[in-house]
N, CA, C and O atoms as a printed pandas DataFrame, in Angstrom:
     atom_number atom_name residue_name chain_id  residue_number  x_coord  y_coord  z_coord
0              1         N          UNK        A               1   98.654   85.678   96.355
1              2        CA          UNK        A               1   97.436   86.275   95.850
2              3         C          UNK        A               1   96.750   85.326   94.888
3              4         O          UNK        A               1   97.357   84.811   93.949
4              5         N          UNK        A               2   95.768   85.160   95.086
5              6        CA          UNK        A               2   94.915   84.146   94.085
6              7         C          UNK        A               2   93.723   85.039   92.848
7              8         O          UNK        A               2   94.065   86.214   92.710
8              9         N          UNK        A               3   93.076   84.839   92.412
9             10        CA          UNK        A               3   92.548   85.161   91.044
10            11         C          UNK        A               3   90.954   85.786   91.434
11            12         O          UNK        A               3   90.130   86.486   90.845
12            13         N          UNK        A               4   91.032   85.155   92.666
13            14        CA          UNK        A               4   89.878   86.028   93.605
14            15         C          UNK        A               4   89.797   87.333   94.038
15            16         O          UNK        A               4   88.780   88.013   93.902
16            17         N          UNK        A               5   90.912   87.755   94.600
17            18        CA          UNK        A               5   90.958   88.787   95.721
18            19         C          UNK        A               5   90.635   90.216   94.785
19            20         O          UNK        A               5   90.855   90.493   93.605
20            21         N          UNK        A               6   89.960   91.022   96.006
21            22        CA          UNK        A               6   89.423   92.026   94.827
22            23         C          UNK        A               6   90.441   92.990   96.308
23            24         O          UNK        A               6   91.087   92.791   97.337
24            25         N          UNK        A               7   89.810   94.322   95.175
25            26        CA          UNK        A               7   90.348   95.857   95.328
26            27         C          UNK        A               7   88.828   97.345   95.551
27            28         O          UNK        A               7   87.937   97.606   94.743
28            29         N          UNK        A               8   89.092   97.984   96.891
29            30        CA          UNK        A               8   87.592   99.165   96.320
30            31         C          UNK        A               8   88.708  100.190   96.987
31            32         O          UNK        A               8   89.254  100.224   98.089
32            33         N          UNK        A               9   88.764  100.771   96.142
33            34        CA          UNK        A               9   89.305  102.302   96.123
34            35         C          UNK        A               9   88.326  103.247   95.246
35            36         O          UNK        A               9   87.242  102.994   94.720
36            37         N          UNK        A              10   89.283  104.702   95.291
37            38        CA          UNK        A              10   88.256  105.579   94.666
38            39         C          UNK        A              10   88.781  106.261   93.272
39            40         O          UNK        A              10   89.866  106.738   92.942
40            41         N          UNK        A              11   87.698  106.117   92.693
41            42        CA          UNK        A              11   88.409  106.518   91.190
42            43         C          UNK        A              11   88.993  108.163   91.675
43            44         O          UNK        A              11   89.046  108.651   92.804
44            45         N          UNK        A              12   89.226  108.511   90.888
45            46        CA          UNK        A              12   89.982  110.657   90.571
46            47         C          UNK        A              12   89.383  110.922   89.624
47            48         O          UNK        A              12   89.204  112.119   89.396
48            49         N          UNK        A              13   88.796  109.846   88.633
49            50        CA          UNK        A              13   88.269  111.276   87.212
50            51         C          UNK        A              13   86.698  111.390   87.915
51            52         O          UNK        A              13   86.281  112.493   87.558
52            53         N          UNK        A              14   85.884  110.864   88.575
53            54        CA          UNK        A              14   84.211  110.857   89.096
54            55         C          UNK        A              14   84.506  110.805   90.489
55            56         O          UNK        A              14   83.609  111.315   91.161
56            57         N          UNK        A              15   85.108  110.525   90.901
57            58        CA          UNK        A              15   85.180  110.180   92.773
58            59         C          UNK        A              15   84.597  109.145   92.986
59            60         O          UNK        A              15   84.718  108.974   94.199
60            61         N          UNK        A              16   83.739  107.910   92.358
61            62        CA          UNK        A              16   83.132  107.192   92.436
62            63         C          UNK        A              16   84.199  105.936   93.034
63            64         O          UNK        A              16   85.387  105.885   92.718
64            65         N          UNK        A              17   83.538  104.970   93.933
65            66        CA          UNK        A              17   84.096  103.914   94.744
66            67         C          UNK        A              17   83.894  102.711   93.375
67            68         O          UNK        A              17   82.882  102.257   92.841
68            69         N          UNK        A              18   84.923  102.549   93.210
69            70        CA          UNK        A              18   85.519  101.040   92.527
70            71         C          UNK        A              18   85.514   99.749   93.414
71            72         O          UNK        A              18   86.253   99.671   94.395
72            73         N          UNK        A              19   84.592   98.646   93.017
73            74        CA          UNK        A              19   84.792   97.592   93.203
74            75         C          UNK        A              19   85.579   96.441   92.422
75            76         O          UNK        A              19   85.069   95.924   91.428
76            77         N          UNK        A              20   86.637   96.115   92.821
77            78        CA          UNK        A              20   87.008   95.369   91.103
78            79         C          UNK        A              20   88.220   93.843   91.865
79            80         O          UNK        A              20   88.861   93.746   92.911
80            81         N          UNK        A              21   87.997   92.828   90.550
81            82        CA          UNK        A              21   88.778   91.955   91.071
82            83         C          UNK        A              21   90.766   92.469   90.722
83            84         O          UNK        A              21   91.293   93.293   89.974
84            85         N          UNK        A              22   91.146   91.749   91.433
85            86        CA          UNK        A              22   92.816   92.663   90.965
86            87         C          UNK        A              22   92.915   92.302   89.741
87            88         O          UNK        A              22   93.174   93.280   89.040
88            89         N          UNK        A              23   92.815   91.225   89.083
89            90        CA          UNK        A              23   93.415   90.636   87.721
90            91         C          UNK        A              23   92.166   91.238   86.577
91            92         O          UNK        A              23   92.008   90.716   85.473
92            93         N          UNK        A              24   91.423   92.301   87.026
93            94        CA          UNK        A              24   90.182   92.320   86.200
94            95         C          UNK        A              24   90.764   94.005   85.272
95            96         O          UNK        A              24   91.920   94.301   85.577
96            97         N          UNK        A              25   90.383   94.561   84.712
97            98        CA          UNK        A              25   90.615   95.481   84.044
98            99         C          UNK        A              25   89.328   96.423   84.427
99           100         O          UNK        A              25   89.500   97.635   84.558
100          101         N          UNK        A              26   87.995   95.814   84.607
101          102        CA          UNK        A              26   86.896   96.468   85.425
102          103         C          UNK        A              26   86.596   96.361   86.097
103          104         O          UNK        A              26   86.927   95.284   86.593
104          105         N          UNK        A              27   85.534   97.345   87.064
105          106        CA          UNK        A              27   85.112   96.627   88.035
106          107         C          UNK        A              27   83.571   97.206   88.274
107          108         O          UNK        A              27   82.990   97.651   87.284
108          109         N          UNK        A              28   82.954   97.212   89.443
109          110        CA          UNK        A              28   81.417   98.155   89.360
110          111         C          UNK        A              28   81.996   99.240   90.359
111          112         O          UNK        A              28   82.980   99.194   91.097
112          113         N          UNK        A              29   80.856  100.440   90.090
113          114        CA          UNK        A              29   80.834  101.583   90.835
114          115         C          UNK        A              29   79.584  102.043   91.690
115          116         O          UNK        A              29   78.361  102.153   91.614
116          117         N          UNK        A              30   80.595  102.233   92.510
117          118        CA          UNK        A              30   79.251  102.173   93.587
118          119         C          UNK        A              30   79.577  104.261   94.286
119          120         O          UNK        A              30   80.629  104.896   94.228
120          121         N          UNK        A              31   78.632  104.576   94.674
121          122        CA          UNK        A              31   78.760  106.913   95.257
122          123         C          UNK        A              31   79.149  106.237   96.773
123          124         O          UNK        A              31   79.637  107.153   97.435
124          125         N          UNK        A              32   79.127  105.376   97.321
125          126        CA          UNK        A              32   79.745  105.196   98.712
126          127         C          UNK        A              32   80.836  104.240   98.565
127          128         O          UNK        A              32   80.953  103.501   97.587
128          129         N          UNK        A              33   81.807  104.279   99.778
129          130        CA          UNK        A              33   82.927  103.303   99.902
130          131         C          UNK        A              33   81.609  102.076  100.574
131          132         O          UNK        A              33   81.563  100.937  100.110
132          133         N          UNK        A              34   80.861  102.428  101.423
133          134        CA          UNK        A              34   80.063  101.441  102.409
134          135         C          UNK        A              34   79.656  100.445  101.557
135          136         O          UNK        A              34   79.657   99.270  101.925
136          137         N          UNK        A              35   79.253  100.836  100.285
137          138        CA          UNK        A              35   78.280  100.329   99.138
138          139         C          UNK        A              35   79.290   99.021   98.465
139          140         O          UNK        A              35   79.094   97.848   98.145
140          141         N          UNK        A              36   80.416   99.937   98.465
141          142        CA          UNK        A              36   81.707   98.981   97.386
142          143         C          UNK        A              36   82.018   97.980   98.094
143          144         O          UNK        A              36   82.003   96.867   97.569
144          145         N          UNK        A              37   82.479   98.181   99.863
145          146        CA          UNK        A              37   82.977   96.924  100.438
146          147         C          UNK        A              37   81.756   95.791  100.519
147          148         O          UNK        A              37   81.954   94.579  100.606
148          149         N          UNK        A              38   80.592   96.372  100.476
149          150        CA          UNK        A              38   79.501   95.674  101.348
150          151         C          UNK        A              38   79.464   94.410   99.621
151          152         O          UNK        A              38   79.556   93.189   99.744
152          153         N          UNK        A              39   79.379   94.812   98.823
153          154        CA          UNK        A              39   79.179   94.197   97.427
154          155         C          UNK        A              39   80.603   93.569   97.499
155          156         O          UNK        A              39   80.490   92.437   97.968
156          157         N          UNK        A              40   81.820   93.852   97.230
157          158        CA          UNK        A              40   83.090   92.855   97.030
158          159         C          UNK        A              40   82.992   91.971   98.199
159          160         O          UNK        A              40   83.711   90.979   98.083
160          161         N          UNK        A              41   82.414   92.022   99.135
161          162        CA          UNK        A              41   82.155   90.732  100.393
162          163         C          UNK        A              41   81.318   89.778  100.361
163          164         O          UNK        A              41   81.345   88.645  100.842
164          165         N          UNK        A              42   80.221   90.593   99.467
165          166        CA          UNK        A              42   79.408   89.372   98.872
166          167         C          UNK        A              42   80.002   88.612   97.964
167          168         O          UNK        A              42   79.993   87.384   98.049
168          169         N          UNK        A              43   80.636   89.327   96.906
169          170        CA          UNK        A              43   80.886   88.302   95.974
170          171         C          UNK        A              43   82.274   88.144   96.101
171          172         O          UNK        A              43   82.984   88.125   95.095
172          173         N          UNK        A              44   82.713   88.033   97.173
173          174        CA          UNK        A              44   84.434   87.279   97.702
174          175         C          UNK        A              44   83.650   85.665   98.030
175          176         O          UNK        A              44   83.984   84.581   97.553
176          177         N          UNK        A              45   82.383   85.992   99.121
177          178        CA          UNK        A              45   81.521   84.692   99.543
178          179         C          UNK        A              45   80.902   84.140   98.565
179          180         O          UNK        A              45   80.857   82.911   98.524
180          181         N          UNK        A              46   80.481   84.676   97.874
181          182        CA          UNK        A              46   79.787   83.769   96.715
182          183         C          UNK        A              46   80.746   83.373   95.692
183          184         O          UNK        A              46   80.259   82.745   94.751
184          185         N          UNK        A              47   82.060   83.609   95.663
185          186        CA          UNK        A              47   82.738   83.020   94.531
186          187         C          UNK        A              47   83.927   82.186   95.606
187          188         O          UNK        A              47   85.155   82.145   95.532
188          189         N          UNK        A              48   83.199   81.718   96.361
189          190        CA          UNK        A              48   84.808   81.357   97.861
190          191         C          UNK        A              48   85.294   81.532   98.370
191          192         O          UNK        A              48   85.803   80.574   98.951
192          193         N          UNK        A              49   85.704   82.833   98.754
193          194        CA          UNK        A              49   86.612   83.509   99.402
194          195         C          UNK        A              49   87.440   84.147   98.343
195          196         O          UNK        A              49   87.513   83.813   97.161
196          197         N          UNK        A              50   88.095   85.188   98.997
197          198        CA          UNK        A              50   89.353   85.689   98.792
198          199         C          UNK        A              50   90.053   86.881  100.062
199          200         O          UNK        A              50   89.742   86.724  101.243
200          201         N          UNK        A              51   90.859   87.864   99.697
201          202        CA          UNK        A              51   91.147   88.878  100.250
202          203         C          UNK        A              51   91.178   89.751   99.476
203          204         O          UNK        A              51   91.798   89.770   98.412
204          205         N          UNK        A              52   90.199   90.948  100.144
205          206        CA          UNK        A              52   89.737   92.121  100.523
206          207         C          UNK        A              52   90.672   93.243  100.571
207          208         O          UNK        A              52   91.270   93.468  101.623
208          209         N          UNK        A              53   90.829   93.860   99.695
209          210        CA          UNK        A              53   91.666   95.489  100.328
210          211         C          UNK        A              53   90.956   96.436   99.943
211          212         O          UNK        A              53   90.547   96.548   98.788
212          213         N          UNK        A              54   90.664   97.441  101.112
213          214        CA          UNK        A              54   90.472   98.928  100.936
214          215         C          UNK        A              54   91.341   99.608  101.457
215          216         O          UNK        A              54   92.116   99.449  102.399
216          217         N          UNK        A              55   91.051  100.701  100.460
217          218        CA          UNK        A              55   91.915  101.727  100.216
218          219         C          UNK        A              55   91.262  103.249  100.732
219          220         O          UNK        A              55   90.062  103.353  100.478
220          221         N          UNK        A              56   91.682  104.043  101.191
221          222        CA          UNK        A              56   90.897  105.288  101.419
222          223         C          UNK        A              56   91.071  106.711  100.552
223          224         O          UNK        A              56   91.963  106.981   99.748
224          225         N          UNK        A              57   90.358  107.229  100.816
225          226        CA          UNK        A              57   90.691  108.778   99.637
226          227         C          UNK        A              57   91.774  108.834   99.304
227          228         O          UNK        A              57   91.991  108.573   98.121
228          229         N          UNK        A              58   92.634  109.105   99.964
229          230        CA          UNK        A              58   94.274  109.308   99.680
230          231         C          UNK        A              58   95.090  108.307   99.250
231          232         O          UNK        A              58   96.316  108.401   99.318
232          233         N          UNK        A              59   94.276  106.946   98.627
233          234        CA          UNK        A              59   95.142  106.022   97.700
234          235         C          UNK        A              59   95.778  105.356   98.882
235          236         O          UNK        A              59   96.834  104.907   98.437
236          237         N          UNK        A              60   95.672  104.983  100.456
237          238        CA          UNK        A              60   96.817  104.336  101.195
238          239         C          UNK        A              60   95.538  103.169  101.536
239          240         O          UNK        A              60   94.311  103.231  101.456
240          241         N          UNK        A              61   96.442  102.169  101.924
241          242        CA          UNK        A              61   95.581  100.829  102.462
242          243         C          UNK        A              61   94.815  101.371  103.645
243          244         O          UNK        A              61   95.545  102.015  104.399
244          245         N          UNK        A              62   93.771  101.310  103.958
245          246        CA          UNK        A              62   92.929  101.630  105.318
246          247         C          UNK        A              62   92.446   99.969  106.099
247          248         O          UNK        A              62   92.257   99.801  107.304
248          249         N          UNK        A              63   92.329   98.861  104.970
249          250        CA          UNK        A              63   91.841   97.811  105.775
250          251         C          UNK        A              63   92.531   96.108  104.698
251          252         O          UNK        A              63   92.866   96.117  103.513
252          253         N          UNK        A              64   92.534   95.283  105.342
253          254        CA          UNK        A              64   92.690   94.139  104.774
254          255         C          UNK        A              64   92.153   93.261  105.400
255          256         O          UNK        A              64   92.372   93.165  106.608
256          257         N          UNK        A              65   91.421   92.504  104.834
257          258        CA          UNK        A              65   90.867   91.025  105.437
258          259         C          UNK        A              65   90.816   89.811  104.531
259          260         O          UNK        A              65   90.822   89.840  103.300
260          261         N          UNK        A              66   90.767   88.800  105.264
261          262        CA          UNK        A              66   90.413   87.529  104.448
262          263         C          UNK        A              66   88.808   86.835  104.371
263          264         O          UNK        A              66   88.669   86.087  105.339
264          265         N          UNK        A              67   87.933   86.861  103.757
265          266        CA          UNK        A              67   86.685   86.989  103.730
266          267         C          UNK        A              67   86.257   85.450  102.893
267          268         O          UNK        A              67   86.349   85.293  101.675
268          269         N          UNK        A              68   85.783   84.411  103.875
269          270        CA          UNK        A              68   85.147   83.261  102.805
270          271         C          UNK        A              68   86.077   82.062  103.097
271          272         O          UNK        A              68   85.878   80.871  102.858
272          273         N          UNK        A              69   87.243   82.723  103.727
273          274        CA          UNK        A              69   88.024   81.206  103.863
274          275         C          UNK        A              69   89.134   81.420  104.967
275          276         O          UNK        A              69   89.356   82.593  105.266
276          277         N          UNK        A              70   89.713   80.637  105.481
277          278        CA          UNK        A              70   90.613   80.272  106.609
278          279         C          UNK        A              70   91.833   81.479  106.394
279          280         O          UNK        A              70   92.476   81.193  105.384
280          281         N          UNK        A              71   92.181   82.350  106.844
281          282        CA          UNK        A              71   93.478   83.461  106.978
282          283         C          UNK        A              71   94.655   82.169  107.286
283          284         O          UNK        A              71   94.630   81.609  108.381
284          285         N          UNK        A              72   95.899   81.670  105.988
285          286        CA          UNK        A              72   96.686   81.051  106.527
286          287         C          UNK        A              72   97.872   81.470  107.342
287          288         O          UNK        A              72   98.830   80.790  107.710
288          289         N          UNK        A              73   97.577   82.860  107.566
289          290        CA          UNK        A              73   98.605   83.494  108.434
290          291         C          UNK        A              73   97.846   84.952  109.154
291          292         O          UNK        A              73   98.010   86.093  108.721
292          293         N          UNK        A              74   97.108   84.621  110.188
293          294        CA          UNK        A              74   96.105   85.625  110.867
294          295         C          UNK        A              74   97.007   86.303  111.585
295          296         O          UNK        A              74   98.044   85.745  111.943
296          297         N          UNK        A              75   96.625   88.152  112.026
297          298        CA          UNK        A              75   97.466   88.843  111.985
298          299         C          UNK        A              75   96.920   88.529  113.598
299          300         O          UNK        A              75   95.921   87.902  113.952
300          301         N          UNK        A              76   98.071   89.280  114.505
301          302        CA          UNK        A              76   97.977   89.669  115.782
302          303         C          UNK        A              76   97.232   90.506  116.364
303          304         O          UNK        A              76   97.256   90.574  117.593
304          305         N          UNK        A              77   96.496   91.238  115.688
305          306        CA          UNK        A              77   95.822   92.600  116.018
306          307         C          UNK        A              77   94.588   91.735  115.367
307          308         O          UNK        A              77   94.693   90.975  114.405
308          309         N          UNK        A              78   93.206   92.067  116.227
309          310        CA          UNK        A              78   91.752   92.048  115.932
310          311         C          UNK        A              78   91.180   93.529  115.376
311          312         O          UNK        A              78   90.887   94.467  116.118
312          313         N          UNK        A              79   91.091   93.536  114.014
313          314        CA          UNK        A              79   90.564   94.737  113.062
314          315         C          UNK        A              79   89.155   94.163  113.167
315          316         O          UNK        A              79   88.301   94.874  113.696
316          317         N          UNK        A              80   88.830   92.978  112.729
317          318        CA          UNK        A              80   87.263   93.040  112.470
318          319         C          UNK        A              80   86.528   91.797  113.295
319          320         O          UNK        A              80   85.307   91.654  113.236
């Protein structure tokens, strides 16, 4: 994991979609999940890459990608 990779899950005290880097203590809030990934993809690309996790209502991983730079270990299955 590098100093890049962010996180959008959903808060519990507002329901509001969290965008945030992992090592960050904040992050922005966005009323859609669509809103949160679409913004942490921009700025995965504008700061170089990293990897991407969402999370869905129920707190479980729903997606992972590598966004901005080469996957050094690409999975077998085509998600995106």
């Amino acid at each position: 994991m590098s100093d890049n990779d962010r996180m959008v899950y959903r808060r519990a005290s507002d329901q509001k979609w969290v965008d945030k880097r992992n090592s960050a203590s904040r992050g922005f809030t966005y009323d859609t999940q669509t809103a949160a990934a679409a913004a942490s993809k921009q700025r995965l690309l504008n700061s170089g890459g990293g990897d991407l996790t969402i999370k869905g209502r129920d707190g479980q991983i729903r997606s992972k990608d590598t966004i901005g730079r080469k996957d050094p270990f690409p999975p077998r299955d085509r998600e995106h």
